[in-house]
C-alpha positions as CSV (number, residue, x, y, z in Angstrom):
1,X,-17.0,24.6,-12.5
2,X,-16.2,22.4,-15.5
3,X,-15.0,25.5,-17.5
4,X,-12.5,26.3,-14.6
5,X,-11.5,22.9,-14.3
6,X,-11.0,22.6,-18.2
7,X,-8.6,25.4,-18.0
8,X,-6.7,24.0,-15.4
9,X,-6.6,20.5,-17.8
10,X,-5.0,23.4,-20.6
11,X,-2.7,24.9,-18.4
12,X,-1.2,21.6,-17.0
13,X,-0.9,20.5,-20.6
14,X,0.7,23.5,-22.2
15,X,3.9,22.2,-23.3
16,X,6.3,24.5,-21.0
17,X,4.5,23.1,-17.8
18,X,5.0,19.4,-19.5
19,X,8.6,20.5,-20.0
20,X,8.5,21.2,-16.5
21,X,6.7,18.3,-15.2
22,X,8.8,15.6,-16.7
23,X,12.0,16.7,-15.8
24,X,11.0,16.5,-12.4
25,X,12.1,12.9,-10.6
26,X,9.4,10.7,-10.1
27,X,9.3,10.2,-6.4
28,X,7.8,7.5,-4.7
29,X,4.9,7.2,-2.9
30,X,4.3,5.9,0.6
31,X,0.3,6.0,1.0
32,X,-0.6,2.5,0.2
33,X,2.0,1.5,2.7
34,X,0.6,3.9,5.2
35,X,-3.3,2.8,4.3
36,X,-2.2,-0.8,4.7
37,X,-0.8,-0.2,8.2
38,X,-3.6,1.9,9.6
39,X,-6.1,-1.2,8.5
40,X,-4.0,-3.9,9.8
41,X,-3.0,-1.8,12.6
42,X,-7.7,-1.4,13.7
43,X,-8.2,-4.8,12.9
44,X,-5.5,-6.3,14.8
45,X,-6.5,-4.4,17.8
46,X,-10.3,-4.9,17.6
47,X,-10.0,-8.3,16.8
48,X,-8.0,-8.8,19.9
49,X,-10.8,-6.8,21.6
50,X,-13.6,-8.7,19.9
51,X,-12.4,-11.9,20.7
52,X,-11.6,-10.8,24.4
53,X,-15.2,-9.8,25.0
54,X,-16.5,-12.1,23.4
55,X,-15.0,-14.6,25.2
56,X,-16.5,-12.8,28.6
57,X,-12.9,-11.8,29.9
58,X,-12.2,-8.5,31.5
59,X,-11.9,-4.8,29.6
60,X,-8.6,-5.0,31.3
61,X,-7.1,-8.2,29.2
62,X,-8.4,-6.2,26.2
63,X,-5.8,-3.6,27.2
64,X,-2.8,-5.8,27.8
65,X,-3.4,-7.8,24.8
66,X,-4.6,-5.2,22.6
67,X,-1.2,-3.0,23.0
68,X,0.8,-6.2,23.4
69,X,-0.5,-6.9,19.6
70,X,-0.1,-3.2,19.0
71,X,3.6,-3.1,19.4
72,X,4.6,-6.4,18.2
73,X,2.7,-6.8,15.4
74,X,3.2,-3.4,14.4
75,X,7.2,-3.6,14.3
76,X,6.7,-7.3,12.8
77,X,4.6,-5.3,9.7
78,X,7.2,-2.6,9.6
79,X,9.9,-5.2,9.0
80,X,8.5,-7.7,6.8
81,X,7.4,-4.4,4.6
82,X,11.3,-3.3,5.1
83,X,12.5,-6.6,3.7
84,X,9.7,-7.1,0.8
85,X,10.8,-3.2,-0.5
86,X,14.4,-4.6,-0.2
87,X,14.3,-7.4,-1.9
88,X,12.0,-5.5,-4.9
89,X,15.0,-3.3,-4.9
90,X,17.4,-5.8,-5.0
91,X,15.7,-7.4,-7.8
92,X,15.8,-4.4,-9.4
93,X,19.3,-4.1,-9.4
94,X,19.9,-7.8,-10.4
95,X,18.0,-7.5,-13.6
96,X,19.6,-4.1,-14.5
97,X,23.2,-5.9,-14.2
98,X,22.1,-9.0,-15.6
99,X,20.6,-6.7,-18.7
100,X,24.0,-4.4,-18.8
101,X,25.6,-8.0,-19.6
102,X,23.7,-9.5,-22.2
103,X,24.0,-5.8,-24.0
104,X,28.0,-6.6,-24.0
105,X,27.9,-9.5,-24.8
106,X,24.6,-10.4,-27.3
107,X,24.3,-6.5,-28.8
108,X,22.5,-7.9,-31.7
109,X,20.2,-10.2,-29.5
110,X,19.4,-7.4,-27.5
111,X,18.4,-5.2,-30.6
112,X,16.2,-7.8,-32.0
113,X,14.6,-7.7,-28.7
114,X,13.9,-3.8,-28.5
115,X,13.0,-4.9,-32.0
116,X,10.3,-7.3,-31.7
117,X,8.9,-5.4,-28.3
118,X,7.9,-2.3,-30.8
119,X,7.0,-4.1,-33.4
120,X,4.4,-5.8,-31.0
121,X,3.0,-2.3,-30.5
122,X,2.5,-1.8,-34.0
123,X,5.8,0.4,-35.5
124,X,7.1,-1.0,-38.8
125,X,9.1,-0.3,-41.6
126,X,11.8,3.3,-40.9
127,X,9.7,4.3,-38.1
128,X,10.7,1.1,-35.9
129,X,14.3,1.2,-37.2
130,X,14.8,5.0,-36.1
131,X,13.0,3.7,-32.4
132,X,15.6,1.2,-32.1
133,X,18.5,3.6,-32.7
134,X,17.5,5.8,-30.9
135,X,17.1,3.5,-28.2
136,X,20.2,1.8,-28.4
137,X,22.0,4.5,-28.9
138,X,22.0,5.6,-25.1
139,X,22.8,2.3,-23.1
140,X,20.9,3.7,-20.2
141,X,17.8,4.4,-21.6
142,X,18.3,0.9,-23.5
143,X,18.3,-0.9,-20.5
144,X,15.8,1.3,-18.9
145,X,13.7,-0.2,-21.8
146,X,14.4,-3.7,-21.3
147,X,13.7,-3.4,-17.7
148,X,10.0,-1.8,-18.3
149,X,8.9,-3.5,-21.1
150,X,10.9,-6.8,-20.8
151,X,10.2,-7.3,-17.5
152,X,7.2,-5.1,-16.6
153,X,9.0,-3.3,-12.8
154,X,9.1,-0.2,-11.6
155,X,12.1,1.8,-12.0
156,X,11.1,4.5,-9.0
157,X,13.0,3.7,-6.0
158,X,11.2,3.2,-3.0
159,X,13.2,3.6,0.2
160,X,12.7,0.6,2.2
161,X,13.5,2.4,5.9
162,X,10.3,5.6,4.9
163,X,7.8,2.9,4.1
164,X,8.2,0.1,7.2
165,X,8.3,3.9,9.0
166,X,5.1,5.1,7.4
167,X,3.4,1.6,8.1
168,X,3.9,1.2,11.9
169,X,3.3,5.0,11.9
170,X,-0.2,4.3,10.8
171,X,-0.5,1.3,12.3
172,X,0.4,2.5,16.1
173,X,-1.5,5.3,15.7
174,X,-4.4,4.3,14.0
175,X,-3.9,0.9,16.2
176,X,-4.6,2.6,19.5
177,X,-7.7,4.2,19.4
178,X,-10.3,1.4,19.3
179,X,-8.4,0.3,23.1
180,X,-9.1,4.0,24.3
181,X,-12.7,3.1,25.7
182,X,-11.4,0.3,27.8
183,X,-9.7,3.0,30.2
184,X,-12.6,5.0,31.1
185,X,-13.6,2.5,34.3
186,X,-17.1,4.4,34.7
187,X,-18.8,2.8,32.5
188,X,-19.8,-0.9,31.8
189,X,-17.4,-3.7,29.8
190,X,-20.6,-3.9,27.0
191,X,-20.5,0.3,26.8
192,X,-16.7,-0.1,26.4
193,X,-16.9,-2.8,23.6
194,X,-19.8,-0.4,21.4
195,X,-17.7,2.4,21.8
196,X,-14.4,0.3,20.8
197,X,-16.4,-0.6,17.9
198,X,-17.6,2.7,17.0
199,X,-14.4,4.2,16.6
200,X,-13.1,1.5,15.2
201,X,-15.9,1.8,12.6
202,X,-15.2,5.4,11.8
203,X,-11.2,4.7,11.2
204,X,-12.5,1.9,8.8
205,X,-14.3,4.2,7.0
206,X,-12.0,7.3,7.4
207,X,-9.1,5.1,5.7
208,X,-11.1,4.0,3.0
209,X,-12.6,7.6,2.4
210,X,-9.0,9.3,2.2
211,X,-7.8,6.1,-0.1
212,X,-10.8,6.9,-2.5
213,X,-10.2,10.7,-2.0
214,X,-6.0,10.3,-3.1
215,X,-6.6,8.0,-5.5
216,X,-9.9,9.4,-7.3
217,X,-11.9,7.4,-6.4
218,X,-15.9,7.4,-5.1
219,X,-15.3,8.4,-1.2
220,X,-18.3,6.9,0.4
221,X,-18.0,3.8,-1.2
222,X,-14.0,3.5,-0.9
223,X,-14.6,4.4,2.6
224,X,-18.0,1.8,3.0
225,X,-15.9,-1.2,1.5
226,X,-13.0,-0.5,4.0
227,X,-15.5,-0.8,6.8
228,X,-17.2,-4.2,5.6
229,X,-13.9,-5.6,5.3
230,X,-12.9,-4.7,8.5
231,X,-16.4,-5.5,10.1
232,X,-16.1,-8.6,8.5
233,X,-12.4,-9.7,10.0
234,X,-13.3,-8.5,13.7
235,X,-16.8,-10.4,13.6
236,X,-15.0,-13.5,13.0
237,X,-12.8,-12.9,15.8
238,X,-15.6,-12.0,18.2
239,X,-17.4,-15.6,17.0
240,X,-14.3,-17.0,17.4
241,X,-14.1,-15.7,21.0
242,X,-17.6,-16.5,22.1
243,X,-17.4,-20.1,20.6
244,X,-14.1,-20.7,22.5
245,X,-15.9,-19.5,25.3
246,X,-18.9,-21.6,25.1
247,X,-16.7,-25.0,24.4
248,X,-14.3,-24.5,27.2
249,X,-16.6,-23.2,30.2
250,X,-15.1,-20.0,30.6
């Protein structure tokens, strides 16, 4: 297994398949805002149905509620995430053309910039003159370097529109099942709630599992500390609940 997994390592290293590699575009990811809707989307809807039983109310207010929050909470997440990936991009943008100016106008400021950012990594003497004209040389891949290593972003565009898309995907979809149990009317409001909980549980952990799995990480324990922190949100609205309950009569 490790001999097989070494050649792979050789293979993706050869330097035609590195060729090949980088001249591919870097293109963005959407998982993180995908994991971070599914998560929002269980706990919003559990902690509504937490706090609903909890305050002794009927399966049937878990329902309303529960897909009331779905749906407006969901396109309120897809929209703030729209308008924080916009504004990064923006931001972007703004420091690219504030960069294309001072290159106009301060060349030599801007060179004893690129300068002292290489020097910091430890180039010297001919070796850090030849990086700076190469550098400056091509005034894309100048300001490319300001922008990384001047101001620490992300060149890869992320497309605002795919990633509030992917997040009330997730968050819909991943949302809704912990409010299935309350429409089977056989069985008792308590049965309901330890089934709600249940699969609730098992997104939790299913969310955290396939973060750990993408991202190479331990599975069980990626998956484990997904469920405690979403145990740990719905409990408080189910305390919530049953206080509210007790200090009001209900």
């Amino acid at each position: 297994m490790k001999d097989s997994k070494q050649s792979e390592l050789l293979q993706e290293h050869h330097p035609d398949e590195i060729r090949k590699r980088l001249k591919r575009p870097v293109k963005p990811q959407y998982i993180s805002d995908a994991v971070l809707g599914g998560i929002d989307g269980c706990v919003t809807t559990f902690a509504v149905v937490s706090s609903v039983i909890g305050a002794g109310l009927p399966s049937s207010i878990a329902l309303i509620l529960g897909f009331a929050n779905l749906i407006s909470d969901g396109f309120s997440m897809a929209v703030s995430n729209f308008e924080s990936v916009k504004t990064d991009n923006e931001y972007i943008h703004s420091l690219r053309r504030t960069e294309e100016e001072h290159i106009d106008k301060v060349p030599e400021g801007e060179r004893e910039e690129i300068r002292q950012i290489f020097q910091a990594k430890g180039f010297e003497g001919s070796t850090l003159e030849k990086i700076i004209e190469t550098i400056t040389q091509d005034r894309q891949l100048w300001i490319q370097t300001m922008l990384t290593e001047e101001y620490g972003v992300n060149l890869t565009t992320v497309n605002p529109l795919k990633a509030a898309l992917a997040t009330i995907f997730t968050f819909i979809c991943v949302g809704a099942i912990p409010l299935f149990p309350f429409f089977i009317n056989t069985i008792e409001v308590q049965q309901q709630f330890i089934l709600s909980a249940s699969f609730a549980a098992i997104m939790f952990f299913s969310i955290g599992a396939i973060k750990g799995l993408i991202y190479v990480k331990p599975i069980f324990s990626s998956g484990l500390s997904t469920l405690l922190t979403g145990s740990l949100a719905t409990s408080l609205a189910f305390t919530a609940g049953y206080l509210l309950r007790n200090a009001f009569g209900i």
